[in-house]
N, C-alpha and C positions, 0 to 999 in steps of 0.2 A: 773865119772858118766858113761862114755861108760862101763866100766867093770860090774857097774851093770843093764845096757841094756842088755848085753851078756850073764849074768848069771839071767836075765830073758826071753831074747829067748830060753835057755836051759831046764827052768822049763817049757816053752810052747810046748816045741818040747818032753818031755820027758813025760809030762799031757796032751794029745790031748783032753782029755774027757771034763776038766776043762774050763769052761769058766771064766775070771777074770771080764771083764765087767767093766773095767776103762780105762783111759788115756791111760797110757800105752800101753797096747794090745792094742785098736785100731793104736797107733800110728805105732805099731811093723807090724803088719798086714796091716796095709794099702798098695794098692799097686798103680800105676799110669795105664792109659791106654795102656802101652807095659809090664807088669808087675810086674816093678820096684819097691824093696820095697827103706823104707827112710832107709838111712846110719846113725848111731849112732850118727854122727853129724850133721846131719839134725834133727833129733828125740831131742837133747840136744838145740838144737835151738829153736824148737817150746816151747819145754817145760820152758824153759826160757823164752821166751816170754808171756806164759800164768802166769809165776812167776810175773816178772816183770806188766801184764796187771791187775791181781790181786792187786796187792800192789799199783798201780797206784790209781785205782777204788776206793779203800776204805780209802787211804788219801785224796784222792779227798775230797768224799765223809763225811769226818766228817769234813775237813776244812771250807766246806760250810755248814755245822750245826752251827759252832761256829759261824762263819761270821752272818748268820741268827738270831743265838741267839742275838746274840752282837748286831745288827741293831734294832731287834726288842724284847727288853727288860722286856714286857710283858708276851710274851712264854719262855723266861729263866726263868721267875718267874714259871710259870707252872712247866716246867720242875726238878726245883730245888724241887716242894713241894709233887712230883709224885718221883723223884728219896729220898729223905727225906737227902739232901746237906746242 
């Protein structure tokens, strides 16, 4: 993954015009109050963590749909005749 951190600071530094306008660049860009940008492993860190906060979120998320269905058996009924189950 750092290799292609690297081989996207080089498309940054060789496109100054180009704005990308996602994660990435901002994270490449970023710098701290002495000017410090993040090290490739920093950058691999965050981005993991937003993987990982991601995936979290949406198994959360449907676990406690089922849980809900399951509890209250009336809106599974809904559900089931709006999805046609």
């Amino acid at each position: 993954m750092g290799q292609a951190i690297e081989e996207r600071r080089k498309l940054m530094s060789f496109n100054k015009l180009r704005k990308w306008n996602d994660t990435m660049e901002a994270l490449i860009v970023t710098q701290d109050e002495d000017g410090r940008v993040l090290s490739n492993d920093e950058i691999i860190d965050i981005l993991l963590m937003y993987l990982n906060a991601g995936h979290e979120s949406s198994a959360h998320s449907i676990m406690w749909i089922l849980i809900y269905l399951k509890r209250y058996p009336q809106y599974f009924d809904k559900v089931k005749v709006r999805l046609s189950i």
